[in-house]
C-alpha positions in Angstrom: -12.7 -6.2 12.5 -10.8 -9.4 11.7 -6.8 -9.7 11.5 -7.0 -11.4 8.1 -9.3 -9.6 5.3 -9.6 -11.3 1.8 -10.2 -8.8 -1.6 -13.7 -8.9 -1.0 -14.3 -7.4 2.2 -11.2 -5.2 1.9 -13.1 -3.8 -0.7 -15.9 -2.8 1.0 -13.6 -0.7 3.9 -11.4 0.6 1.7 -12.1 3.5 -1.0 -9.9 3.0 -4.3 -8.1 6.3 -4.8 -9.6 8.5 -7.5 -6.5 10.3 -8.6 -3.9 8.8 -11.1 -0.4 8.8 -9.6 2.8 9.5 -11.6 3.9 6.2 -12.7 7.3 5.2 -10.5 10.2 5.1 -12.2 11.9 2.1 -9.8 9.9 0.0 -11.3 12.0 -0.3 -14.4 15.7 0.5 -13.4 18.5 -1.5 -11.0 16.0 -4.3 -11.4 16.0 -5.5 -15.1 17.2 -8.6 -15.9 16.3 -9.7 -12.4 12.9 -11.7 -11.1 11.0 -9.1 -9.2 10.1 -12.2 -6.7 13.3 -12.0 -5.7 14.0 -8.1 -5.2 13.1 -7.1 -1.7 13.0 -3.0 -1.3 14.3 -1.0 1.4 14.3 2.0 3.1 16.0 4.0 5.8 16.7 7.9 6.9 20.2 9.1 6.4 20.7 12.7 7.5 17.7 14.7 6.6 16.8 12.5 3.1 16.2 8.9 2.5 17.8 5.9 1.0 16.0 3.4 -1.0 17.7 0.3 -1.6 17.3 -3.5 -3.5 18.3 -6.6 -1.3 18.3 -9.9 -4.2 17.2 -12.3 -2.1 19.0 -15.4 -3.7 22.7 -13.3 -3.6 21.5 -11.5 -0.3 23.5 -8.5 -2.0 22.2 -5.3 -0.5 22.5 -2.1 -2.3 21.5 1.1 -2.8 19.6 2.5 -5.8 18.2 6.0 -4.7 19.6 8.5 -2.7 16.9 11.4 -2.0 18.8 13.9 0.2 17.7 16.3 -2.5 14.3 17.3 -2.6 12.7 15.9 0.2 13.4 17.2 3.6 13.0 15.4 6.6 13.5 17.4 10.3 15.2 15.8 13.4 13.2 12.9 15.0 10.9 12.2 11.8 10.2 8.4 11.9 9.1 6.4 8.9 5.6 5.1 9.6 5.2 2.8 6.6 6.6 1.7 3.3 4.5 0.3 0.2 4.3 0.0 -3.6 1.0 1.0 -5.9 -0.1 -1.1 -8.2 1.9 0.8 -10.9 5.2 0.3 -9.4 5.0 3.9 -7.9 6.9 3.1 -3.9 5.6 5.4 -1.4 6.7 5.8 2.2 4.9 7.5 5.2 6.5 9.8 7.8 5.2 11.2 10.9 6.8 13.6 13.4 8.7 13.0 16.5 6.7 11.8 19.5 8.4 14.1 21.5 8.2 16.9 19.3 6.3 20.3 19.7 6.0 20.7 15.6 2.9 18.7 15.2 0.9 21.7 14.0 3.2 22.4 11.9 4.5 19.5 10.7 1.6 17.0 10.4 1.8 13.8 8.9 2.7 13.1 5.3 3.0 10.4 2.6 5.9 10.7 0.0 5.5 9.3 -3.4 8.7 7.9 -4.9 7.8 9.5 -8.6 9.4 11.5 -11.1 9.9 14.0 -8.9 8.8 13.4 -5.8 5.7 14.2 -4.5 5.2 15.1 -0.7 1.3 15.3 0.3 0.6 16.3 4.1 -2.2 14.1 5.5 -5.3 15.7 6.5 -8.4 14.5 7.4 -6.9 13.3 11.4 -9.2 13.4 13.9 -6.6 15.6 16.1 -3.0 16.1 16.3 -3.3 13.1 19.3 -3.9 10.7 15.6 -0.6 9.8 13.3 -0.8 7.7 10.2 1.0 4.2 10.9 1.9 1.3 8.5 0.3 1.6 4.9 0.2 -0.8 1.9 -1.0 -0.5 -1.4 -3.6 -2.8 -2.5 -3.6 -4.8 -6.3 -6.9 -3.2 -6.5 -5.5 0.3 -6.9 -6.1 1.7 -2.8 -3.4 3.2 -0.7 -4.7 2.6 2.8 -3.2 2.9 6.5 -3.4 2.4 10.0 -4.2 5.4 11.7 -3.8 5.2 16.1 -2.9 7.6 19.0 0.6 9.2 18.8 1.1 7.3 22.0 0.4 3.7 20.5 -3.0 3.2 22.2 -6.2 1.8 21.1 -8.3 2.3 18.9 -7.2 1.2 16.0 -8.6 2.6 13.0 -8.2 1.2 9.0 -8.5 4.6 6.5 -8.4 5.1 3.2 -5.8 7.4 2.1 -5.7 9.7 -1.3 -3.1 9.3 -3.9 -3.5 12.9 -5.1 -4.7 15.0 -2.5 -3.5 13.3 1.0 -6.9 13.4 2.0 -7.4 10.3 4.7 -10.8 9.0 5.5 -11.7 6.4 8.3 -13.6 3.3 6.8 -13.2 0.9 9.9 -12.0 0.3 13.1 -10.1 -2.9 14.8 -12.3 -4.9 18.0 -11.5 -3.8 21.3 -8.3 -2.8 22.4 -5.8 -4.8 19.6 -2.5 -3.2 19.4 -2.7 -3.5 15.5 0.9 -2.0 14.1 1.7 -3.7 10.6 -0.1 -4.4 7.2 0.8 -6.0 3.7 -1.1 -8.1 1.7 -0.7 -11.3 0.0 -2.3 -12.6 -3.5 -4.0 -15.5 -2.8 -6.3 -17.2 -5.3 -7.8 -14.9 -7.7 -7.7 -11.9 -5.5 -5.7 -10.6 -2.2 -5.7 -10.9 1.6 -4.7 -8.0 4.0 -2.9 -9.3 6.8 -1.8 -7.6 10.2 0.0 -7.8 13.2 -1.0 -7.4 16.7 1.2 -6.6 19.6 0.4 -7.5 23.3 1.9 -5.5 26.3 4.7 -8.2 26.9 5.7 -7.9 23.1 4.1 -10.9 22.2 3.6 -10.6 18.3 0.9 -12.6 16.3 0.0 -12.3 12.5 -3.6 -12.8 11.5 -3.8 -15.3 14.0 -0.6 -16.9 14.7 1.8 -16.3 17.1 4.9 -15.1 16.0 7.6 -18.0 16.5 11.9 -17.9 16.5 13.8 -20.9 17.7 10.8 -22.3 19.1 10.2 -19.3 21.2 7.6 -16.8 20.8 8.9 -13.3 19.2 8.3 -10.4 21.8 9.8 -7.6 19.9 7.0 -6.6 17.8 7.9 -6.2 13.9 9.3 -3.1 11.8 7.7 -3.9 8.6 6.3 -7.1 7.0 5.7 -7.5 3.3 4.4 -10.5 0.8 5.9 -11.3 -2.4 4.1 -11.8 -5.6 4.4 -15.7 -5.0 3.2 -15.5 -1.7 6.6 -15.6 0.2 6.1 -13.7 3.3 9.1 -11.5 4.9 9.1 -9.5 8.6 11.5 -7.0 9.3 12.5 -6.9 12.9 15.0 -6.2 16.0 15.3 -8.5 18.6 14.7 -7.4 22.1 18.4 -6.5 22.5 19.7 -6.2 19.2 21.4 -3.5 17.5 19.8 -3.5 14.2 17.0 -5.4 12.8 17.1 -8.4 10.6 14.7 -10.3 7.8 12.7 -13.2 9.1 11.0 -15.3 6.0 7.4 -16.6 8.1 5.4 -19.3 7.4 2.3 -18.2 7.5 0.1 -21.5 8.7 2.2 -21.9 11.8 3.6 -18.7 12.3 7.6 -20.0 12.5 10.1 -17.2 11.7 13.4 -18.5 9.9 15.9 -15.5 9.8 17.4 -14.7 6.0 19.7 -11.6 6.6 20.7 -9.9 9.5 21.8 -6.2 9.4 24.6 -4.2 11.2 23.8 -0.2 11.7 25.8 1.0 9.4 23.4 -1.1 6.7 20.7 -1.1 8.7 17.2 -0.9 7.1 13.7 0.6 8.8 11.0 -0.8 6.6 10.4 -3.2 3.4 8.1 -3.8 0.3 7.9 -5.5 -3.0 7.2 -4.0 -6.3 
């Protein structure tokens, strides 16, 4: 399976959901008056909830928007997995369970949609507990699919489609070989979409589609935290540097692969994953 998929042949692997999702409500608050292009979302765990916040990327002002320590319920060690927006504005994060942790029967995988309330839907549909759901991004053609890979990071690589109302996943591809495939967004480009992902070798090396992943004129070995494309096609990456203490946003250009940072972040401000509306 290629590293680059346009509308067309994305939407033969991936099943549109069939379930109408409450439409989000971040969609039309702490944003008005503002151009959406320019409003990147974030997200990170603090305590046992999450906080969503709005970075403007002109003022590079960072600030947070939605607290959600009440109502959803994370444990120790739950890691967010991915970070999206539906096509009606509807944000929706995915968690998965510590590595390390004994829980997985009991605390399997799960999406969270951003609504009014909150929704929590487990995941089902996993081939065993061995399986977690990765990244996920939410297509302009109405689908919420993932990447779905051993708990340990291993190949195969599998591309599911992932239901809105039900958490019901189901497997519609799989990635070539043994391609490390971690991250997805997708771009509008012409008069439909592309899906674009990342691949990371065992040195770290980091290419998207398929272009290697560039900073200073040296190639990025620290693999990526999220990525996410803008409605004009401005493409951002989140990551940490090999030795850093927090990650930082990296616009790309996507024809030669060159990362030019745009905000770094401390720990106290740090964020774990990104997406536009």
């Amino acid at each position: 399976m290629n590293l680059k998929l346009t509308r067309r042949r994305f939407g033969q692997l991936a099943i549109a959901s069939t379930a109408a999702v409450a439409t989000g409500y971040l969609a039309n608050r702490t944003v008005a008056q503002t151009n959406l292009v320019d409003v990147l979302y974030g997200i990170r765990i603090e305590g046992t909830g999450l906080v969503v916040q709005t970075l403007n990327l002109v003022s590079l002002v960072l600030s947070d928007v939605l607290n959600l320590t009440r109502g959803i319920t994370l444990a120790p060690g739950d890691q967010l997995s991915g970070f999206t927006s539906l096509s009606n504005g509807t944000l929706v994060v995915a968690i998965n369970p510590s590595r390390t942790s004994n829980r997985d029967d009991n605390y399997p995988p799960r999406i969270i949609l951003l609504g009014t309330p909150p929704r929590t839907l487990t995941v089902t549909g996993l081939r065993d507990k061995k399986y977690v759901l990765g990244d996920i991004v939410g297509t302009t053609g109405g689908s919420l699919v993932g990447l779905v890979y051993k708990r340990n990071g291993s190949p195969p690589v599998r591309l599911a489609s992932i239901d809105t109302d039900t958490g019901e996943l189901d497997i519609t591809d799989s990635f070539r070989g043994n391609q490390r495939v971690r991250n997805l967004t997708e771009c509008r480009e012409g008069n439909g979409g592309t899906i674009y992902t990342t691949t990371v070798d065992r040195e770290g090396n980091t290419v998207l589609a398929d272009k290697q992943l560039v900073l200073g004129g040296e190639n990025w070995v620290s693999g990526l935290g999220s990525m996410a494309c803008s409605s004009s096609g401005e493409f951002y990456v989140l990551g940490r540097s090999r030795y850093g203490s927090a990650n930082s946003l990296y616009k790309v250009n996507k024809t030669t692969g060159e990362m030019t940072l745009k905000q770094a972040f401390t720990p106290a401000n740090n964020i774990n994953k990104i997406a536009f509306l």
